[in-house]
PyMOL Python script that loads the backbone (N, CA, C, O; Angstrom):
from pymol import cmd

cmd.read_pdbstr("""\
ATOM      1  N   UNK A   1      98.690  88.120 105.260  1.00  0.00           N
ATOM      2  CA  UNK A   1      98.326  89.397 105.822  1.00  0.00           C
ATOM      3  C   UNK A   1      99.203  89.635 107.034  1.00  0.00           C
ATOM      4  O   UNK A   1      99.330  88.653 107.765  1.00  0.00           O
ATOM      5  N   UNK A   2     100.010  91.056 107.497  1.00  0.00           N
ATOM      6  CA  UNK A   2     100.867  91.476 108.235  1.00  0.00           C
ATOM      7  C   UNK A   2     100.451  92.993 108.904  1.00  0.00           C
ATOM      8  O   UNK A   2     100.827  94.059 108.417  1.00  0.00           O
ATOM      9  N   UNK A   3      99.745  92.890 109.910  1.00  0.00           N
ATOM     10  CA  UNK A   3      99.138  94.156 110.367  1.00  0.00           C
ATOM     11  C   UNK A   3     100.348  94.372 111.640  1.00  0.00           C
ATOM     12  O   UNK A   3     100.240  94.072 112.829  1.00  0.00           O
ATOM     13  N   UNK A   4     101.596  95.042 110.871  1.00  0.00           N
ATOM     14  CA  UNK A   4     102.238  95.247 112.107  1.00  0.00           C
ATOM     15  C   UNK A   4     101.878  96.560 112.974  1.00  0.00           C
ATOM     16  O   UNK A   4     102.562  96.644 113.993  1.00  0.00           O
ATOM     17  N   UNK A   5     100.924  97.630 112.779  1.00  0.00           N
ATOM     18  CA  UNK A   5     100.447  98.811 113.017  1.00  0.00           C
ATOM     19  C   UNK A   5      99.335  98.286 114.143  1.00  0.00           C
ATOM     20  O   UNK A   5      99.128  98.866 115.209  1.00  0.00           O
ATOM     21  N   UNK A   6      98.557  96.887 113.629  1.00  0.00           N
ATOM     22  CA  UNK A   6      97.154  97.369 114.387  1.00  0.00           C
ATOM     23  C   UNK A   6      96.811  95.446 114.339  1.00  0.00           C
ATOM     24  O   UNK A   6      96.322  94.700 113.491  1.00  0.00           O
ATOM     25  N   UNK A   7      97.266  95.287 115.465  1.00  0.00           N
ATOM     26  CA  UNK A   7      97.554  93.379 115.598  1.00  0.00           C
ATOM     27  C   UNK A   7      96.146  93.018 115.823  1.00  0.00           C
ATOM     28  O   UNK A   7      95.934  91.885 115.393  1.00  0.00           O
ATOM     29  N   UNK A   8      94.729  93.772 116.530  1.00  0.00           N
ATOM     30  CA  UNK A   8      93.929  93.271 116.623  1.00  0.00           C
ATOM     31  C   UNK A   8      92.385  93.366 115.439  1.00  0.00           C
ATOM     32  O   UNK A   8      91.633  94.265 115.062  1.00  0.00           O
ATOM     33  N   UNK A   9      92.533  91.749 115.176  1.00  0.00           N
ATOM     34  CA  UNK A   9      91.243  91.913 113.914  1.00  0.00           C
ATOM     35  C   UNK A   9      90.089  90.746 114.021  1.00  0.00           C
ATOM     36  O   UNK A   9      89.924  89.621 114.493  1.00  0.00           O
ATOM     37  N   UNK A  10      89.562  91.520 113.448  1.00  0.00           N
ATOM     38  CA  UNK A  10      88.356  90.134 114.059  1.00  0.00           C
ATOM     39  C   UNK A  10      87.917  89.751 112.486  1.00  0.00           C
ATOM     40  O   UNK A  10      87.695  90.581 111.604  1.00  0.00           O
ATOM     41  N   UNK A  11      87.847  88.304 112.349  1.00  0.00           N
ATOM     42  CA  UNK A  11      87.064  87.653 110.727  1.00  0.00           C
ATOM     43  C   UNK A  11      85.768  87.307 110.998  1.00  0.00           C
ATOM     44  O   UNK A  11      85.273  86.781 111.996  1.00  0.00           O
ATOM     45  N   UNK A  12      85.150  87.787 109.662  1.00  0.00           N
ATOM     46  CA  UNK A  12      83.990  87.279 109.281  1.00  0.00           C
ATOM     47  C   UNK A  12      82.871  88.021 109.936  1.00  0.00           C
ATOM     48  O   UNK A  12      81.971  88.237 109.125  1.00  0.00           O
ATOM     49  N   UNK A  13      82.611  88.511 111.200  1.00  0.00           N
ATOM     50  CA  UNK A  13      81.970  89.586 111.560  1.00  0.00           C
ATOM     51  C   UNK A  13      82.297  90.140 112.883  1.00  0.00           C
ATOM     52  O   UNK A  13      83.251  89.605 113.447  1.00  0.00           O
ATOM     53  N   UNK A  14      81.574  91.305 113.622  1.00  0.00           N
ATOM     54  CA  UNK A  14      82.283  91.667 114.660  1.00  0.00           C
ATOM     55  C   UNK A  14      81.490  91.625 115.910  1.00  0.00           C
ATOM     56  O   UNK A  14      80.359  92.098 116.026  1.00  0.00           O
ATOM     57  N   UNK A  15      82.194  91.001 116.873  1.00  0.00           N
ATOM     58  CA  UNK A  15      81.965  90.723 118.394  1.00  0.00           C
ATOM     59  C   UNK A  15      80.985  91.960 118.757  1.00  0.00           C
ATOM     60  O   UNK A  15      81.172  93.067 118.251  1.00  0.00           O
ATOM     61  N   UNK A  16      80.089  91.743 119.526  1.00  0.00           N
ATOM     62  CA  UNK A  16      79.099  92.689 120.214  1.00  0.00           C
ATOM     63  C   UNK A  16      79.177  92.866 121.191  1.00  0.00           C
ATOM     64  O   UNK A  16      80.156  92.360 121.740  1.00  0.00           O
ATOM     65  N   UNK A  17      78.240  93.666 122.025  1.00  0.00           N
ATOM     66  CA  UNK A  17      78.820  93.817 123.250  1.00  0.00           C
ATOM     67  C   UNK A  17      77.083  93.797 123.905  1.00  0.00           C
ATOM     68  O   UNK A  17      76.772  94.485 124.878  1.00  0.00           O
ATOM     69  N   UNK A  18      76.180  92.975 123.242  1.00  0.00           N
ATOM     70  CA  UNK A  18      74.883  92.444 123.271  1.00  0.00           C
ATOM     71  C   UNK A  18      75.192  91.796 124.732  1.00  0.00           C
ATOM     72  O   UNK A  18      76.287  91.256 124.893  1.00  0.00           O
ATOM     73  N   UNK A  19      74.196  91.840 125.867  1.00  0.00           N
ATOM     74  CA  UNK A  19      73.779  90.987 126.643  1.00  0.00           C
ATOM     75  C   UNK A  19      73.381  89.721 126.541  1.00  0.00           C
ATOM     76  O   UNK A  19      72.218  89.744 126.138  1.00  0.00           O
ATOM     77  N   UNK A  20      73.775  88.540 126.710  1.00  0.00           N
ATOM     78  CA  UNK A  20      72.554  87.345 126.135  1.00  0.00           C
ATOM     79  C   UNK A  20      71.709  87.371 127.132  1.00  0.00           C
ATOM     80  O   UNK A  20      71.806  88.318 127.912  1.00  0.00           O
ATOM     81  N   UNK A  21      70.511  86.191 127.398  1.00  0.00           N
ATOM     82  CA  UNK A  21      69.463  86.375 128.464  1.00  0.00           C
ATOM     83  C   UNK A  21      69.945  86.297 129.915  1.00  0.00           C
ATOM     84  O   UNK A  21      69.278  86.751 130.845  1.00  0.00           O
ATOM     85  N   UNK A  22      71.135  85.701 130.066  1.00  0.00           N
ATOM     86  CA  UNK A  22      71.558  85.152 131.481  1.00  0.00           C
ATOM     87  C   UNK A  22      72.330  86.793 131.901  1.00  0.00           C
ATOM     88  O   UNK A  22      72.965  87.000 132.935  1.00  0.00           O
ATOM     89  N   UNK A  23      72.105  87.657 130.970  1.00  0.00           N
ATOM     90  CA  UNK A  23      72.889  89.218 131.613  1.00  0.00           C
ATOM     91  C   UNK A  23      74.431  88.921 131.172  1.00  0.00           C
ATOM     92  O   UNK A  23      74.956  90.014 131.381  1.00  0.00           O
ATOM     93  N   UNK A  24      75.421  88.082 130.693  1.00  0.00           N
ATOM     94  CA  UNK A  24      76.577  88.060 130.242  1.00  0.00           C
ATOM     95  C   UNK A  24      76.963  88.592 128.860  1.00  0.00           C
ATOM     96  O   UNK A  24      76.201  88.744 127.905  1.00  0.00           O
ATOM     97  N   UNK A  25      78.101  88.815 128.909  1.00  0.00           N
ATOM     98  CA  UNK A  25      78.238  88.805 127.102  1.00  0.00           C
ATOM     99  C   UNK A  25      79.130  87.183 126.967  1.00  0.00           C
ATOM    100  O   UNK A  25      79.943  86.660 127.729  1.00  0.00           O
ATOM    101  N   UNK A  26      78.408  86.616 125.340  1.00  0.00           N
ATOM    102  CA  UNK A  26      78.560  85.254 124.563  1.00  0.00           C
ATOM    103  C   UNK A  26      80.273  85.402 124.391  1.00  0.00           C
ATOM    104  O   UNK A  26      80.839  86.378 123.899  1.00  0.00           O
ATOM    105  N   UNK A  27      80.971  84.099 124.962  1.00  0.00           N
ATOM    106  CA  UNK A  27      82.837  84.203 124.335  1.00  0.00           C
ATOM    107  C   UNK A  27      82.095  83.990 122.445  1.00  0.00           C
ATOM    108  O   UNK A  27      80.926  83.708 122.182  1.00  0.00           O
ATOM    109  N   UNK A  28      83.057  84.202 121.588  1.00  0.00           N
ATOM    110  CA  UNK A  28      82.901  83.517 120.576  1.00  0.00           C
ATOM    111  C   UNK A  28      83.780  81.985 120.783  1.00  0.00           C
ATOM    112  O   UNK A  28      84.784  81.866 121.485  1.00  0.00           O
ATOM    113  N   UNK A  29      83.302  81.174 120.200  1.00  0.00           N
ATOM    114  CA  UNK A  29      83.500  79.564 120.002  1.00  0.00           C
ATOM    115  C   UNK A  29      83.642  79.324 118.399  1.00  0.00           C
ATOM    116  O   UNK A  29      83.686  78.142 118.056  1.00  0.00           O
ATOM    117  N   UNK A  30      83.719  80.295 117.399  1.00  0.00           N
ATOM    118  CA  UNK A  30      83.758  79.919 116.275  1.00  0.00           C
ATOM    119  C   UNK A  30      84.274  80.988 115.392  1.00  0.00           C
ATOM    120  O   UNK A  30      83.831  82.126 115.549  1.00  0.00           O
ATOM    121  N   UNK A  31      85.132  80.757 114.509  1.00  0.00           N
ATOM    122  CA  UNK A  31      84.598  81.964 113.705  1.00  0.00           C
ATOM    123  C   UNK A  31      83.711  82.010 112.152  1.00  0.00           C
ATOM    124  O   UNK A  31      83.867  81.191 111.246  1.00  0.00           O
ATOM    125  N   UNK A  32      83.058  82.821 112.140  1.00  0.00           N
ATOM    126  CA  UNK A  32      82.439  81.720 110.665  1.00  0.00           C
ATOM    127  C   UNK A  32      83.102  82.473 109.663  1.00  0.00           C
ATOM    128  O   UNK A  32      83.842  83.427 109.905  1.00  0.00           O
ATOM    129  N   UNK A  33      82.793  81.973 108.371  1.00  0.00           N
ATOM    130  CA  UNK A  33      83.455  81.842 107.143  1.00  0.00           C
ATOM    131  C   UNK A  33      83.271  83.206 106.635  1.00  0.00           C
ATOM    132  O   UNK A  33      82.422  83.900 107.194  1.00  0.00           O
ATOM    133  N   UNK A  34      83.874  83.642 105.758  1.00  0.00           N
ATOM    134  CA  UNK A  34      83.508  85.162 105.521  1.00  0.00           C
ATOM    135  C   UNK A  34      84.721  85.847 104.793  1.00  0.00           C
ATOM    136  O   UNK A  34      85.809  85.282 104.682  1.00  0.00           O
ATOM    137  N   UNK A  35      84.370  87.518 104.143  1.00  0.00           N
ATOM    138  CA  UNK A  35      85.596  87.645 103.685  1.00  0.00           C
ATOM    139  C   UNK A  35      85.607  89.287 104.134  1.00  0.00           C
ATOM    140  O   UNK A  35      85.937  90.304 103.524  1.00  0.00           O
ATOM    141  N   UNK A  36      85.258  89.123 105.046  1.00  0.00           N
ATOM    142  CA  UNK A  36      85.365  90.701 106.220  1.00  0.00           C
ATOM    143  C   UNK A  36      86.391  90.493 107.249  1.00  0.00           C
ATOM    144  O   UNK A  36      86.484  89.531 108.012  1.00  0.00           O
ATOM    145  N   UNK A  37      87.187  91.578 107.163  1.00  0.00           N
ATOM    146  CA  UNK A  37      88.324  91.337 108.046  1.00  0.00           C
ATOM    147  C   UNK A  37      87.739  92.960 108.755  1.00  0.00           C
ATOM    148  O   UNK A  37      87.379  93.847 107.981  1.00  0.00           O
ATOM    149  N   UNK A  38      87.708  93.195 110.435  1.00  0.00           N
ATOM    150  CA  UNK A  38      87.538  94.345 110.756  1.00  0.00           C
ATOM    151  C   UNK A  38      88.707  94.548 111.542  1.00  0.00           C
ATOM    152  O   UNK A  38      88.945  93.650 112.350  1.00  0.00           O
ATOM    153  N   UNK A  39      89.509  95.526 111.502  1.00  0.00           N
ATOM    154  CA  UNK A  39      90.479  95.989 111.946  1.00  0.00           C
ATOM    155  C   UNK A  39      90.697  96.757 113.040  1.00  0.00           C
ATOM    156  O   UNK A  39      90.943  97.911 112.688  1.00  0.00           O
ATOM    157  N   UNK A  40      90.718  96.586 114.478  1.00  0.00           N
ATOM    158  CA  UNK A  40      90.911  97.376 115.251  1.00  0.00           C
ATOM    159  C   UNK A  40      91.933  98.609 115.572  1.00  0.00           C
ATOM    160  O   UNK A  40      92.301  98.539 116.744  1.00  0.00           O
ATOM    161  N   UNK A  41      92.439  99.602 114.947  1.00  0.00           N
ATOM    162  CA  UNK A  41      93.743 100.142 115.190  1.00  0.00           C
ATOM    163  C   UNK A  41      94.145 100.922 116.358  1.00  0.00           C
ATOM    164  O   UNK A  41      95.335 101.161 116.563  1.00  0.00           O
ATOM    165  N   UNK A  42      93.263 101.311 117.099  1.00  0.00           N
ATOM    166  CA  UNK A  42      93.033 101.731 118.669  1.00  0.00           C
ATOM    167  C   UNK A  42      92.428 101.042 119.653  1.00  0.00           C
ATOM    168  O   UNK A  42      91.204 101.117 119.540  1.00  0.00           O
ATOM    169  N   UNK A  43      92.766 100.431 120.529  1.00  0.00           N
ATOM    170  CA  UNK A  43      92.002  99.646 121.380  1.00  0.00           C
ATOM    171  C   UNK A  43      91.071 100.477 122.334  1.00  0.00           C
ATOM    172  O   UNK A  43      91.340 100.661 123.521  1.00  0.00           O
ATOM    173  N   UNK A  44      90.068 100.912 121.770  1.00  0.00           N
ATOM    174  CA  UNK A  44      89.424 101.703 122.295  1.00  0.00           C
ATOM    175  C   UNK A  44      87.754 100.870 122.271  1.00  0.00           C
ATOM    176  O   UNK A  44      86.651 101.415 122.319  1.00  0.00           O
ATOM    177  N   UNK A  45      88.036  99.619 122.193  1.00  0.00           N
ATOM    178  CA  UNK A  45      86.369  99.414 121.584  1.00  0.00           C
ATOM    179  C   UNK A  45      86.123  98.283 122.862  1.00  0.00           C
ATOM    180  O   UNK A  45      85.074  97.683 123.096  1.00  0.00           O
ATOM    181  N   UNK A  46      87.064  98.210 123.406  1.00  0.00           N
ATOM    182  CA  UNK A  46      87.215  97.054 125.121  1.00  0.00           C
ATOM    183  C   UNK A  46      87.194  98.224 126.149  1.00  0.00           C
ATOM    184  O   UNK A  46      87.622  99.365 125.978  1.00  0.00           O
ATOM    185  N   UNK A  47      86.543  97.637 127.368  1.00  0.00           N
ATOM    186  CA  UNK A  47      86.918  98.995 128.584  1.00  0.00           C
ATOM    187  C   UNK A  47      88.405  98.822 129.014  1.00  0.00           C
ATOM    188  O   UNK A  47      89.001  98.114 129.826  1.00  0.00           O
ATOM    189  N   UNK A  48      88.758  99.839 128.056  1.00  0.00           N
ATOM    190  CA  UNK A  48      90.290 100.334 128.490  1.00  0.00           C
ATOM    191  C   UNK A  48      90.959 101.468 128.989  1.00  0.00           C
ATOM    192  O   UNK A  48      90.290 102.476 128.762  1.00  0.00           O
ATOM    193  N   UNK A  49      92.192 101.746 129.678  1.00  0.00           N
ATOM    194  CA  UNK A  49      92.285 103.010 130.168  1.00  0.00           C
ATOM    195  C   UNK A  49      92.010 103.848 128.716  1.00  0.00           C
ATOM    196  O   UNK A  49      92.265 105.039 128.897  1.00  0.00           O
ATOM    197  N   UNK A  50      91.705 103.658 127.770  1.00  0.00           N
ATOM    198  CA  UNK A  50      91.794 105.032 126.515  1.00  0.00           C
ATOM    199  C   UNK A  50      91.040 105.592 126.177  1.00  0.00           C
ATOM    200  O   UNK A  50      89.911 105.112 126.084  1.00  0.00           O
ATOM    201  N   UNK A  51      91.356 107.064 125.783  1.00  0.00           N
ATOM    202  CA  UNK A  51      90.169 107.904 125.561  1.00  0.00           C
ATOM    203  C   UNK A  51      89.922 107.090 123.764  1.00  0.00           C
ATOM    204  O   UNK A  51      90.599 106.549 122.890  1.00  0.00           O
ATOM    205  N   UNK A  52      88.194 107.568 124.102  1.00  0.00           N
ATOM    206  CA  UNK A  52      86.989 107.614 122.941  1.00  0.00           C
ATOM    207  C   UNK A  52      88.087 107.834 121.918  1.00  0.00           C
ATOM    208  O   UNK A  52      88.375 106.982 121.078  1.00  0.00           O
ATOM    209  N   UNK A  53      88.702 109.040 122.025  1.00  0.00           N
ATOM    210  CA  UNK A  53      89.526 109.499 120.344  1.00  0.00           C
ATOM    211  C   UNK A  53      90.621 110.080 120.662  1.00  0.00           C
ATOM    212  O   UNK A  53      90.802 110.519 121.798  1.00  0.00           O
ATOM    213  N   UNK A  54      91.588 110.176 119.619  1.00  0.00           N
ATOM    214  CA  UNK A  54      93.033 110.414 119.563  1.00  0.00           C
ATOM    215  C   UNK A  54      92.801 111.736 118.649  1.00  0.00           C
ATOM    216  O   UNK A  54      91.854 111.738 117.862  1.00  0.00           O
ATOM    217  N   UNK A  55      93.530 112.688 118.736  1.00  0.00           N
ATOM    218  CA  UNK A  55      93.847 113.746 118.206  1.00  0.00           C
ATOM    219  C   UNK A  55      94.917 113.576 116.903  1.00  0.00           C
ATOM    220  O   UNK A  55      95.828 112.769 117.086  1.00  0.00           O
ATOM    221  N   UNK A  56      94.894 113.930 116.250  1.00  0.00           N
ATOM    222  CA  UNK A  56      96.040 114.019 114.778  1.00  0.00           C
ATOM    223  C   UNK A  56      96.138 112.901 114.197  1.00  0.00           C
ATOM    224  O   UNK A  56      95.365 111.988 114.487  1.00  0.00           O
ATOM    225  N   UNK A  57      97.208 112.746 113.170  1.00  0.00           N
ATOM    226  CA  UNK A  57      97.182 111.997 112.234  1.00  0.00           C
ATOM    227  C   UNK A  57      97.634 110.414 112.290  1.00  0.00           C
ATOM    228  O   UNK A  57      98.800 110.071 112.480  1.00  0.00           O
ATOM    229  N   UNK A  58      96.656 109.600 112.118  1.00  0.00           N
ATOM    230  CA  UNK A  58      97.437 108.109 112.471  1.00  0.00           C
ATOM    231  C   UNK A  58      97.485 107.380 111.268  1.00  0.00           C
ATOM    232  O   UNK A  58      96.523 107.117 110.547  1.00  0.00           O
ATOM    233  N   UNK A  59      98.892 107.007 111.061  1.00  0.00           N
ATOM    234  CA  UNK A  59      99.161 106.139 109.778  1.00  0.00           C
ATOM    235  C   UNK A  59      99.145 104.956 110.133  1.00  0.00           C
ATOM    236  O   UNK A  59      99.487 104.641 111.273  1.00  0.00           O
ATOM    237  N   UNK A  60      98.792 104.174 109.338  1.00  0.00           N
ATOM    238  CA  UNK A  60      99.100 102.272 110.092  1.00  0.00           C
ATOM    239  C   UNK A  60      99.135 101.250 108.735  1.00  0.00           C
ATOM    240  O   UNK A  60      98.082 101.144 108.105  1.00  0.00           O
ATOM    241  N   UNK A  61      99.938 100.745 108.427  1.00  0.00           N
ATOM    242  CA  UNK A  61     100.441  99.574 107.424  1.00  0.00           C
ATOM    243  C   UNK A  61      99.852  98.672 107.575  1.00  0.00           C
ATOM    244  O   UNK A  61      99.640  98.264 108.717  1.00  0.00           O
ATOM    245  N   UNK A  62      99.390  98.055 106.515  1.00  0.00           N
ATOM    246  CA  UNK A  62      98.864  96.629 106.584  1.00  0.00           C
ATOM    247  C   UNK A  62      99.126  96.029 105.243  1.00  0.00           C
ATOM    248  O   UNK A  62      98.885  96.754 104.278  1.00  0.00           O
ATOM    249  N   UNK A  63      99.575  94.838 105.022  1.00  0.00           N
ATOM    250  CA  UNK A  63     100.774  94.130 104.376  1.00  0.00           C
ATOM    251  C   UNK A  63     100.095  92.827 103.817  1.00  0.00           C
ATOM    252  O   UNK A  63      99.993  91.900 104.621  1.00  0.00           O
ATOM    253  N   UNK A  64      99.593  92.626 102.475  1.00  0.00           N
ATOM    254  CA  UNK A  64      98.608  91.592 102.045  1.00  0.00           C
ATOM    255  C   UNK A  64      99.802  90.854 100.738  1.00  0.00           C
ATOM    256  O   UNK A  64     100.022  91.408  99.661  1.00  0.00           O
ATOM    257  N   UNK A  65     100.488  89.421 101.213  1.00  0.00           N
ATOM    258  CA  UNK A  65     100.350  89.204  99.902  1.00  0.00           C
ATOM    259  C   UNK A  65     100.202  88.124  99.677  1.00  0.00           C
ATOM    260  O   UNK A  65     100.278  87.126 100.394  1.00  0.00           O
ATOM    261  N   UNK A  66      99.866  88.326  98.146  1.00  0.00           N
ATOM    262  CA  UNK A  66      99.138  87.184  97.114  1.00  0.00           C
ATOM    263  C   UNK A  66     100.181  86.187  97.279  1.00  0.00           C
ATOM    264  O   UNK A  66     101.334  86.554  97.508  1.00  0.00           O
ATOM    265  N   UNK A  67      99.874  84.949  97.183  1.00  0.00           N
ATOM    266  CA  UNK A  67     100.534  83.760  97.303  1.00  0.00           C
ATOM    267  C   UNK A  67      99.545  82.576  96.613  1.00  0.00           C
ATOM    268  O   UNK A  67      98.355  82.626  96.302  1.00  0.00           O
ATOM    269  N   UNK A  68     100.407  81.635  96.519  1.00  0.00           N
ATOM    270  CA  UNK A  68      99.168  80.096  96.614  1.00  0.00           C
ATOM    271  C   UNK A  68      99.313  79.286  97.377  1.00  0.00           C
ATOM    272  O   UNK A  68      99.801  79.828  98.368  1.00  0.00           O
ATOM    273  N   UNK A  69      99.135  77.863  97.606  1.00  0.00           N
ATOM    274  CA  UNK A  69      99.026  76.952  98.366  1.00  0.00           C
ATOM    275  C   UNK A  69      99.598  77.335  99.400  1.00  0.00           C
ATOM    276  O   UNK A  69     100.633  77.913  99.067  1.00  0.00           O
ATOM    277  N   UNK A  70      99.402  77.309 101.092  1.00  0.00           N
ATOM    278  CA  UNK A  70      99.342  78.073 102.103  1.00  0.00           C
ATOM    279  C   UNK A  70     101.197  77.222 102.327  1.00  0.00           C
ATOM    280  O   UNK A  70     101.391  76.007 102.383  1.00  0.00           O
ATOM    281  N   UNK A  71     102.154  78.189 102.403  1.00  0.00           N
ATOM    282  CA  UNK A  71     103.538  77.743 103.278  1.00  0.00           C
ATOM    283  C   UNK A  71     103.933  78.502 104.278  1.00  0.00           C
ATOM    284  O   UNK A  71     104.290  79.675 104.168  1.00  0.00           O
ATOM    285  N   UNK A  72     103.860  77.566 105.752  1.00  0.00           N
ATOM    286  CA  UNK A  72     103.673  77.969 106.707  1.00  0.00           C
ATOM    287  C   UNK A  72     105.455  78.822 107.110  1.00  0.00           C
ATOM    288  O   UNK A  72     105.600  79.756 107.899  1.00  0.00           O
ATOM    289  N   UNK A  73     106.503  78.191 106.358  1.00  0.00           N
ATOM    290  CA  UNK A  73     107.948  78.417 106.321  1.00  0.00           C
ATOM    291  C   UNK A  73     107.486  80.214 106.008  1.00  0.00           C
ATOM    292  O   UNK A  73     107.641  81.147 106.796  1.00  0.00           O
ATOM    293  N   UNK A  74     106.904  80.261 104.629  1.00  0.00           N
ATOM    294  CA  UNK A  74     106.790  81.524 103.712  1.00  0.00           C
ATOM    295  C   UNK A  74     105.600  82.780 104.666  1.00  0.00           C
ATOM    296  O   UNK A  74     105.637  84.009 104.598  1.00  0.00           O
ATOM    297  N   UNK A  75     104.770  82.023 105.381  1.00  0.00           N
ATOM    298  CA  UNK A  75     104.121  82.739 106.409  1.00  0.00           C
ATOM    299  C   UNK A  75     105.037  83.418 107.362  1.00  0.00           C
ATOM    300  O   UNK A  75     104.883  84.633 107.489  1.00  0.00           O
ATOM    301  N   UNK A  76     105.659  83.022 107.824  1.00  0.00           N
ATOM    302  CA  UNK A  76     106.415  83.011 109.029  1.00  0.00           C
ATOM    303  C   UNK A  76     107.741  84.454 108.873  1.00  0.00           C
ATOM    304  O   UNK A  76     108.046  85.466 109.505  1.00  0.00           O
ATOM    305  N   UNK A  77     108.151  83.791 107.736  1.00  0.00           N
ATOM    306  CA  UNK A  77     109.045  84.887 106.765  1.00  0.00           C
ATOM    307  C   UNK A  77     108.144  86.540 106.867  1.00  0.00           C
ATOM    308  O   UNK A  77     108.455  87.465 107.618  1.00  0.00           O
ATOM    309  N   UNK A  78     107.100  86.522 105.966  1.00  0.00           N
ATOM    310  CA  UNK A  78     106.633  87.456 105.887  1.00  0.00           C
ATOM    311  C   UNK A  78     105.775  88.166 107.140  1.00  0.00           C
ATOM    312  O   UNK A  78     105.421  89.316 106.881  1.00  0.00           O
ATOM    313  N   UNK A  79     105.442  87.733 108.271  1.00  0.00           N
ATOM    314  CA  UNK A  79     105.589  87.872 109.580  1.00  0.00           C
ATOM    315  C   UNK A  79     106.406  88.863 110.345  1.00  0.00           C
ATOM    316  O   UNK A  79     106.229  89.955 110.885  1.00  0.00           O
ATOM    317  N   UNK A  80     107.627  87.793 110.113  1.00  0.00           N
ATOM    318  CA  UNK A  80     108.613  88.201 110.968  1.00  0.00           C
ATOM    319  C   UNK A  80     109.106  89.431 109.827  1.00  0.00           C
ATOM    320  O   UNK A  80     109.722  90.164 110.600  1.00  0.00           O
ATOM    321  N   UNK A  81     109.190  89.973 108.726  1.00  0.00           N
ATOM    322  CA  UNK A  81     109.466  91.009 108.114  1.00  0.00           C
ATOM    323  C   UNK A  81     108.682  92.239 108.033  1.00  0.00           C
ATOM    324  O   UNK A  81     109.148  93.308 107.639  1.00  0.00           O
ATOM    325  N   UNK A  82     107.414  92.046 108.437  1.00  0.00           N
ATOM    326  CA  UNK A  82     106.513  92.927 108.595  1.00  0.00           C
ATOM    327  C   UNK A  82     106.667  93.290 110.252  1.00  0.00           C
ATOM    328  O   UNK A  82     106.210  94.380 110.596  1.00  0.00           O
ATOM    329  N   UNK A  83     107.182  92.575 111.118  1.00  0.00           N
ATOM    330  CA  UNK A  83     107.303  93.122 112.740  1.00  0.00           C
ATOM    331  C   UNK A  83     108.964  93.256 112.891  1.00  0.00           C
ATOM    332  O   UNK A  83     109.191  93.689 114.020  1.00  0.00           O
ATOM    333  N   UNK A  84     109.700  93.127 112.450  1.00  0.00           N
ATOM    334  CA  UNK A  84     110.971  93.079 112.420  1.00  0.00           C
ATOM    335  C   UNK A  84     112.073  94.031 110.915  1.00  0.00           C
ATOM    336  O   UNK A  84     113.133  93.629 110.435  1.00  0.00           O
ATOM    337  N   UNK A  85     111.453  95.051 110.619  1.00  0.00           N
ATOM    338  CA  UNK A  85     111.805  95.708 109.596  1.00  0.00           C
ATOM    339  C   UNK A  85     113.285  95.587 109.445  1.00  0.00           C
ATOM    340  O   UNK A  85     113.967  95.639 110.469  1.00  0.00           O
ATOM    341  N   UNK A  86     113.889  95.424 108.223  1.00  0.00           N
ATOM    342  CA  UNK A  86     115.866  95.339 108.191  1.00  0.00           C
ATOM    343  C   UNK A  86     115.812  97.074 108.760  1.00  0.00           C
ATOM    344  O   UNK A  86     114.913  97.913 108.816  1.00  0.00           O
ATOM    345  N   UNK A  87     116.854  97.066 109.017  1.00  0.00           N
ATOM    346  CA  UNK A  87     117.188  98.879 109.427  1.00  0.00           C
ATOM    347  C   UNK A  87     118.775  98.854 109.458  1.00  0.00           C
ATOM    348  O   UNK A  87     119.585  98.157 110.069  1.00  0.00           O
ATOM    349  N   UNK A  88     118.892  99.910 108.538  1.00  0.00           N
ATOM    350  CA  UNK A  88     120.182  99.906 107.539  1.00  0.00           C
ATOM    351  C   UNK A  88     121.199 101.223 108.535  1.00  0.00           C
ATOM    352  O   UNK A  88     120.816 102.392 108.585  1.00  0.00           O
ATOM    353  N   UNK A  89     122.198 100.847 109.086  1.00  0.00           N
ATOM    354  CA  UNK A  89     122.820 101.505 109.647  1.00  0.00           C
ATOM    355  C   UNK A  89     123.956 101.819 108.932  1.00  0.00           C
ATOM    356  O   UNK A  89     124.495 100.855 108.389  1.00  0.00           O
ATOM    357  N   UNK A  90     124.608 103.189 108.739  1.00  0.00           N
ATOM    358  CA  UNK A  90     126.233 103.214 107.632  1.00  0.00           C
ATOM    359  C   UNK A  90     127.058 102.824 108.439  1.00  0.00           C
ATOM    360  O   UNK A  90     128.238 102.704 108.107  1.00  0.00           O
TER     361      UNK A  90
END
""", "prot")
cmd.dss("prot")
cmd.show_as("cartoon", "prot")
cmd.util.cbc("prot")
cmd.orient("prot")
């Protein structure tokens, strides 16, 4: 997977912004197992300078491929090709 549009994602479920009893919010320490990927594509969900919502049209790529046994060489490749596009000059 190659989210060069929208780098922040959270697995398996999504961070809250719940109080625990001591008045803090919990770091996560784990992530559990799962096959939910949630995709942040605006960082708008942390207190950040950004407004609530963006006006017009937002496109954003995200780049899945099938493979088998995990190669970290073949990871890396498809990485760096998804953040580093060839760009063809005459």
């Amino acid at each position: 997977m190659a989210l060069p549009d929208a780098p922040f994602v959270e697995v398996g479920s999504i961070t809250n912004e719940i109080l625990n009893p001591a008045g803090t919010r919990d770091w996560r320490d784990r992530v559990h197992a799962g096959m939910n990927l949630y995709s942040y594509v605006m960082n708008n969900y942390w207190h950040t300078n950004y407004r609530s919502d963006e006006e017009g049209l937002t496109v954003v790529e995200y780049r899945l491929t099938p493979h088998g046994p995990f190669d970290p060489v073949q990871a890396g490749r498809r990485g760096a090709e998804a953040g580093q596009p060839l760009v063809i000059v005459p």
